[in-house]
N, C-alpha and C positions, 0 to 999 in steps of 0.2 A: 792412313787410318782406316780403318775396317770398316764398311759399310754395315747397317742392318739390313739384314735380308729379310725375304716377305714372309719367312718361319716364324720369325724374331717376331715381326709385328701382329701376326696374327694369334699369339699365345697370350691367353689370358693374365690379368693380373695375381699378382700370388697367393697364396691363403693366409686369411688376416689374424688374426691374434685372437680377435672378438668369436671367431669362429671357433678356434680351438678350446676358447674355454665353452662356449656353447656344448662343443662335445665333452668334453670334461665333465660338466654337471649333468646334462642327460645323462654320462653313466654311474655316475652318483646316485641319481635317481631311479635308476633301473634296477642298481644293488641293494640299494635301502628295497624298495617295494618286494624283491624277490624275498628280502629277508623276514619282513612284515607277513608277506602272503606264508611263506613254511611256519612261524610260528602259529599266527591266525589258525591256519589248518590244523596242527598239531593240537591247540586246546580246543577246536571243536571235533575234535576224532577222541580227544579223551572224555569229553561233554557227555560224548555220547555213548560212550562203553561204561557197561553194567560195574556199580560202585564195587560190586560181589569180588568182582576180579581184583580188585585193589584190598588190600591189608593197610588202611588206612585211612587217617580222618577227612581226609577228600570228599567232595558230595561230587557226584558227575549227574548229568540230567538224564533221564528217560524214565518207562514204565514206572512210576512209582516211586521216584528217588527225587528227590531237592536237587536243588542248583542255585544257590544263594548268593549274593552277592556279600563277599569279596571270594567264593564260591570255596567257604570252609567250613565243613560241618559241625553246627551245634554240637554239643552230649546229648545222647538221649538223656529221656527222660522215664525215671518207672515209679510211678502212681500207684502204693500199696495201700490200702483200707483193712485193720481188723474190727469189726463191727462191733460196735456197742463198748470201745475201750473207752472208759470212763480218766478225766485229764490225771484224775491222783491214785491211780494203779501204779502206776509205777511205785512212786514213794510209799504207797501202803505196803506193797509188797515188801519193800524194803524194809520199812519200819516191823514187820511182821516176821519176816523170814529172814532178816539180815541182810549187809549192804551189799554184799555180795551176788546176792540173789539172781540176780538179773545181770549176767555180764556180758549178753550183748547189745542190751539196751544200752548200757555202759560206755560199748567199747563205739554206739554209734552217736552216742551225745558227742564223745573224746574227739571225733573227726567232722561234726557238725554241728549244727544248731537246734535248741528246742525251747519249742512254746510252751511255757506252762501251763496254758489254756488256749485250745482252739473254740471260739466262738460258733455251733450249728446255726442254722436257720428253720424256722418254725413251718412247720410241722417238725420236732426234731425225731423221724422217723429216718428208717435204712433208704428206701427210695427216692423220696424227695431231695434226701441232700444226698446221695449219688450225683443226681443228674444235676444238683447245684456245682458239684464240684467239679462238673464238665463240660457247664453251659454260665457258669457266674451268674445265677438270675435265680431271684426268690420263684418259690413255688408257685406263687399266683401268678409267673410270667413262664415260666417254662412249662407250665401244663401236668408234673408230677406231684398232684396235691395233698398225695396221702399214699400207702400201700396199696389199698385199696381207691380207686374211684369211679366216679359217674360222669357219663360224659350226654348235656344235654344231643347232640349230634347225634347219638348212639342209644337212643330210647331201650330202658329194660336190658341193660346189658352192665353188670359190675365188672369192672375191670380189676383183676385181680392178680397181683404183682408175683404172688407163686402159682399161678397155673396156666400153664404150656399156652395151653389153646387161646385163651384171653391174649396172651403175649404175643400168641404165633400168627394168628389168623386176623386180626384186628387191626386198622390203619392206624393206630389211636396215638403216633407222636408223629407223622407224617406234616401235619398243617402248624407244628411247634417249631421253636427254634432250635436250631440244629446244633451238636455238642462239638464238641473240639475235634472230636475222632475224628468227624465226618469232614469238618471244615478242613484239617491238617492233609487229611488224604486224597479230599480234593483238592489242594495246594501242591500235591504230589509225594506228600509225604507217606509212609508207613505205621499202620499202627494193629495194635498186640492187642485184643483183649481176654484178660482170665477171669473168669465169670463176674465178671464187672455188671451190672445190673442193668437191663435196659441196653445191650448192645445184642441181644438174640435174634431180635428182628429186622427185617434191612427199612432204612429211614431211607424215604425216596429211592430205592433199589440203591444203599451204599449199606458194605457192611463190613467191619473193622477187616484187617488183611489176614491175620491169623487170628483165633479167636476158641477159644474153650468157652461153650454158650454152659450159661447158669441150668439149663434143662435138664443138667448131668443130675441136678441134684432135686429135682421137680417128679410130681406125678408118680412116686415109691419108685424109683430108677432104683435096679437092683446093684446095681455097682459104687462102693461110697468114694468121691473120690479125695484121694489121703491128700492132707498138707504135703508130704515128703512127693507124691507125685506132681503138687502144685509148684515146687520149690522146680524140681526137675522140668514141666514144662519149661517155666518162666528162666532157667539159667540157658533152656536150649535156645531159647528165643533170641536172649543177650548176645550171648556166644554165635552163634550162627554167622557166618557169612555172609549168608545167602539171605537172611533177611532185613540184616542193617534196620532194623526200627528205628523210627523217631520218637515215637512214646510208646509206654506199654502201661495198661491198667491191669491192676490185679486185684481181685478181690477175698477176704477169709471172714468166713462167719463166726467167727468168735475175737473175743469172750462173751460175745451177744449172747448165743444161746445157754451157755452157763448162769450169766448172773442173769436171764427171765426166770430160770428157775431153780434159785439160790437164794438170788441177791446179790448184789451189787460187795457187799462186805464181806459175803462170806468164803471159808475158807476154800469152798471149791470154785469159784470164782479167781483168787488168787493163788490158786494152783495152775488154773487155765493159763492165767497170763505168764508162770515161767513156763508153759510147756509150749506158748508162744513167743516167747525168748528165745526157745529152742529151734523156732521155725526162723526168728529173725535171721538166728548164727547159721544157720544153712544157708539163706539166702547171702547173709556175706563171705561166708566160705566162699561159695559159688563166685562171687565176684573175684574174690582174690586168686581163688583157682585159675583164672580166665585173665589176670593179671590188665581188670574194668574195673576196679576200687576208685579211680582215680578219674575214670572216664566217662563215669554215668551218674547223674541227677537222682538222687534216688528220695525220695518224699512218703516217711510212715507216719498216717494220721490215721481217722476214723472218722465215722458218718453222726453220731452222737453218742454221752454218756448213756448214765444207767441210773436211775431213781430206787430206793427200797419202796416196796409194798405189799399191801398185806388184805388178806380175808376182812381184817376187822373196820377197814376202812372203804368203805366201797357205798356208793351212790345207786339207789337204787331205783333206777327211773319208770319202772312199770309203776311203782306205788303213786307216781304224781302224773303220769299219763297213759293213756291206752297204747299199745304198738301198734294198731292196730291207723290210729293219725298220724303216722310218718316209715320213712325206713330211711334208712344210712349206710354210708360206705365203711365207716372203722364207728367205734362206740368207745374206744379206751384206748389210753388214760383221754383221750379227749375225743367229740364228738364233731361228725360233722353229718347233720341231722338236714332231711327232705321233707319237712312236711308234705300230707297231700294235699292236693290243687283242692283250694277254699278250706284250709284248716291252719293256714300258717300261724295268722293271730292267737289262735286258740291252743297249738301246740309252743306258740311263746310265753302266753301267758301264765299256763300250768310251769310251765320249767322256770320263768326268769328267778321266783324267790322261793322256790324247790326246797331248797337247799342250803345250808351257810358255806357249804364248802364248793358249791357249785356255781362258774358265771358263765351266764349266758347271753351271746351276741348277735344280733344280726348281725351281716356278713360285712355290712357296713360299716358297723359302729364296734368291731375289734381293735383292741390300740391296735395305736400308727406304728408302736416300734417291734410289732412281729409281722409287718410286712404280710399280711392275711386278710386284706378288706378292699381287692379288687372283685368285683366282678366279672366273671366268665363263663366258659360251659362247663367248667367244672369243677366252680367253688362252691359249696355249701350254700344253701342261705341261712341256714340256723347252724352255731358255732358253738360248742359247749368245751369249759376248761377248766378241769378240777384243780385244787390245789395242788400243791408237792403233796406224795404218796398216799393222795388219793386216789381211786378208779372209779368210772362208770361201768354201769351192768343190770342187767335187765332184770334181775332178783338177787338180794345177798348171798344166796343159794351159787348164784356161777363163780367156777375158778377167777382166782384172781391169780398170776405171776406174783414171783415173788420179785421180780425187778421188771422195772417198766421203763420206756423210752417215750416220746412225741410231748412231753410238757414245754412248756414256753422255756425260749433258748434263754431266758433272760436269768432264771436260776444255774448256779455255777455245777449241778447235781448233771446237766445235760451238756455240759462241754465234757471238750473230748482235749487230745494231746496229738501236738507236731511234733517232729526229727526229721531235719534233712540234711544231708551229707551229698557234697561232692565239688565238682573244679567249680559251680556258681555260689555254694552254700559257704557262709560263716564258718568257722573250728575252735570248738571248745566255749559254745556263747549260747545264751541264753534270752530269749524275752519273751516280755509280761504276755502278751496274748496277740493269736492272729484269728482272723475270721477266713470260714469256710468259703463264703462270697469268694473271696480275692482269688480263691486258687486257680479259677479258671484263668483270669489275667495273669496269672505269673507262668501258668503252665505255656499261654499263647507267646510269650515273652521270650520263654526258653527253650520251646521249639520255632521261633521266628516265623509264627502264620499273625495275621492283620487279625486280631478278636472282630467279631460281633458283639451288636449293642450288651450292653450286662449290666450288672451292678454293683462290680465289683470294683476293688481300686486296687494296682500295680502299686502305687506310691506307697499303700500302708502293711502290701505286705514284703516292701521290699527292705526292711528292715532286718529280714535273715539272710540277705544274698549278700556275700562282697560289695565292700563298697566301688570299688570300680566296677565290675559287674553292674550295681543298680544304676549307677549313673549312664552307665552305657545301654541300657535297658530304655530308663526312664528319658530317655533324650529320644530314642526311637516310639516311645510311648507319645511323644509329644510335637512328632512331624505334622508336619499336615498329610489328611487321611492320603492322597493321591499318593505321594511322595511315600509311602510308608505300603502300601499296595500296591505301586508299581515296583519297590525294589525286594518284601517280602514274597507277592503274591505271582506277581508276572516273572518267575523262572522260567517261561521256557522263551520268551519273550526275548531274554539275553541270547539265546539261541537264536533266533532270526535276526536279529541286530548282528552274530555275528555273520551271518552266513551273506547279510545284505553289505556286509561292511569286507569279506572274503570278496565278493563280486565286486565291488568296486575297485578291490586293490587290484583285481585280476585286470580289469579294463584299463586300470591307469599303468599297469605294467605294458601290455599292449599297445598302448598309445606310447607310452615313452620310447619302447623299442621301435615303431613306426619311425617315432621322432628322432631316435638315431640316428636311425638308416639312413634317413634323409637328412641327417649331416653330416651323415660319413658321404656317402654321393655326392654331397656336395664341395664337401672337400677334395674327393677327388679328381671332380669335373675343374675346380680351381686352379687344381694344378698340374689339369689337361692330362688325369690320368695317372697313374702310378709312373714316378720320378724314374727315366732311365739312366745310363752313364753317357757321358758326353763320348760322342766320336772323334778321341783324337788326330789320326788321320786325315779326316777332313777339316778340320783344324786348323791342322797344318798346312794343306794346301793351301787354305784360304786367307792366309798370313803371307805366306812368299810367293804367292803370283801377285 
């Protein structure tokens, strides 16, 4: 029988089972991780290259660009206003000129939704409800209280909504709350503005990303600039690559200025509006040219209607007070009156029973439902509000328009009309009425930034969006704030989470590979080294001696 020799006793015991599967899984886990870390890297290397270079609905994060989570971009969104379109233009036209008339009003009902009536907010002037439509907040909250205003802060200084200098030079929406633009683009988003009102100035040093300022058409600018070069801006913008917007506002001053001086009924008035037909069909042309029909939110309302009036109706308030005991910011069709300091009583007193067709408020005691009887530095203290188509005027002697705007939104003369079209909007539907309040919440909705406070409601105007859409709207409308501003507003924030979560995978790969090694060593210390062949030979010797 063969002895054990003292080779034999001195070699370790074998490599166990438990150990081979230890390296087993180690390299499991070494391959998973390596696969983890290439993808990790690969979506934050695309995070971070500019959206421009992709032809596609991808958001990628940096300078200026969203990064959303489940990181796919919204449609834009484009914000059109023609000013002063009163809600039954349409149909009068039609009724007037045939059904035909207007065929791309037509042809945007056919692929969208419209309101029969869009509700203004009081003042219903072009300014005030601009900035309602981009801040969701009545006028006594957002600080634009009339075209013209006073701002106590800014003693002896009219702010006056067409001239340059007032606009340009004056802090006067800096300490207000801030519109969507500003919010979106601090968010990282993109935005357009086409003489949108009140985006000329920068609020807090931020000013829209591309931007055709309203200036163009201020101060006798000797260049007029045409609808057909507005359409062209605003389709370059769409189009563009390079600048992937998230919203874009645009704004067109008519049929306002026709029916101030027409009226609201007449024929040239309803001529404006199919030569604004004309403007709508370029702008959808332009969409379908670009083969974006399908890809962009597109929203045509207006800022309010249009009232008739006339010379023979006019209030004339020198006859019951001196000018000489107050001054004002606007005077027509409604007042918003300064008496001077120790004359207030006495210039309320002459006006309050003036007049049959005239009522007059302190600033307090305006009804509650035109939202106009806050206090600030830049409400009126005396409030005057003529009937329907009547005006105030400081002799019967002064021009009166022949259409007028700013009467209480609560007559149907000063609503206006919605159309919207596209992958979020309704097709071929119709309802009873939306308010101008809301648009800011549905505009925040659909460009996916966290609103600020407003007073608006998502809920009531979500009545023209898909029903899946509003549900899926209206459920993020209804997180808790944290949870809804951490996953709308903190995009770049997914960025360090990944880059923290790339490092960890890095270290745990490292370690894993450490923890190989050191069961492969030890495997092959187990088995005293890499297995050689037996020496036959001696072997044999050790058998037959």
């Amino acid at each position: 029988m063969m002895e054990e020799t003292h080779e034999d006793m001195e070699r370790p015991p074998p490599y166990t089972r438990s150990g081979r599967r230890k390296s087993f899984l180690l390299s499991v886990v070494s391959t998973t991780l390596y696969v983890l870390l290439l993808i990790l890297s690969l979506m934050l290397l695309f995070m971070l290259l500019p959206r421009s270079l992709f032809n596609s609905n991808c958001v990628w994060a940096g300078e200026g660009r969203r990064c959303f989570w489940p990181f796919t971009r919204q449609p834009p969104v484009v914000l059109i206003t023609f000013d002063g379109f009163r809600h039954d233009y349409i149909d009068m036209v039609r009724e007037q000129m045939g059904s035909n008339a207007l065929p791309n009003f037509a042809r945007l009902e056919r692929t969208g939704v419209r309101a029969n009536q869009t509700i203004p907010v009081f003042p219903t002037l072009t300014m005030p409800n601009h900035q309602t439509l981009v801040t969701g907040l009545y006028p006594q909250h957002h600080g634009v209280t009339g075209n013209n205003l006073f701002d106590h802060n800014y003693p002896n200084t009219l702010f006056i909504m067409k001239n340059q200098t007032t606009l340009n030079e004056s802090p006067w929406l800096d300490d207000w709350p801030e519109p969507i633009w500003m919010t979106l683009q601090r968010a990282g988003g993109l935005v357009g503005s086409l003489l949108w009102p009140m985006t000329d100035r920068p609020i807090r040093d931020d000013l829209p990303f591309q931007q055709v300022s309203q200036f163009i058409q201020l101060n006798g600018y000797p260049t007029n600039y045409l609808f057909s070069k507005r359409v062209h801006d605003l389709m370059w913008w769409v189009q563009n690559s390079r600048f992937q917007l998230d919203l874009i506002l645009a704004y067109f001053n008519e049929p306002a200025q026709t029916g101030h001086l027409y009226g609201p009924t007449s024929r040239e008035t309803l001529t404006k509006v199919v030569q604004m037909d004309v403007v709508l069909g370029q702008i959808l042309d332009g969409l379908e040219k670009f083969n974006m029909t399908d890809e962009i939110n597109l929203i045509l309302t207006s800022d309010h209607g249009m009232a008739q009036t006339s010379s023979t109706k006019v209030i004339p308030l020198d006859t019951y007070v001196s000018p000489q005991l107050y001054t004002y910011s606007y005077l027509s069709p409604m007042g918003a009156i300064y008496p001077k300091q120790g004359k207030e009583q006495e210039v309320y007193d002459k006006l309050k029973y003036a007049h049959e067709h005239l009522h007059v408020y302190w600033l307090k005691d305006v009804p509650t439902e035109l939202h106009f009887n806050r206090s600030n530095s830049r409400m009126p203290p005396l409030v005057l509000i003529p009937d329907m188509e009547w005006s105030i005027a400081h002799t019967v002697n002064d021009p009166i328009p022949s259409g007028s705007d700013g009467y209480p939104n609560t007559d149907s003369d000063m609503h206006t009309f919605l159309i919207a079209s596209g992958p979020s909007f309704r097709v071929g539907e119709r309802v009873t009425e939306t308010h101008a309040i809301d648009m800011y919440a549905l505009l925040c909705a659909l460009t996916f930034v966290h609103p600020k406070p407003h007073n608006g409601s998502l809920t009531r105007i979500a009545q023209i969006l898909k029903p899946e859409v509003a549900k899926y709207l209206l459920q993020i409308e209804h997180w808790p704030h944290w949870m809804s501003w951490f996953v709308l507003e903190m995009q770049y924030l997914w960025i360090a989470i990944g880059l923290l979560v790339l490092i960890f995978l890095f270290v745990a790969l490292c370690f894993s590979s450490v923890m190989q090694r050191k069961q492969t060593r030890r495997a092959h210390s187990s088995l005293g080294g890499f297995p050689t062949p037996p020496d036959y030979n001696r072997l044999d010797k050790e058998l037959y001696t």
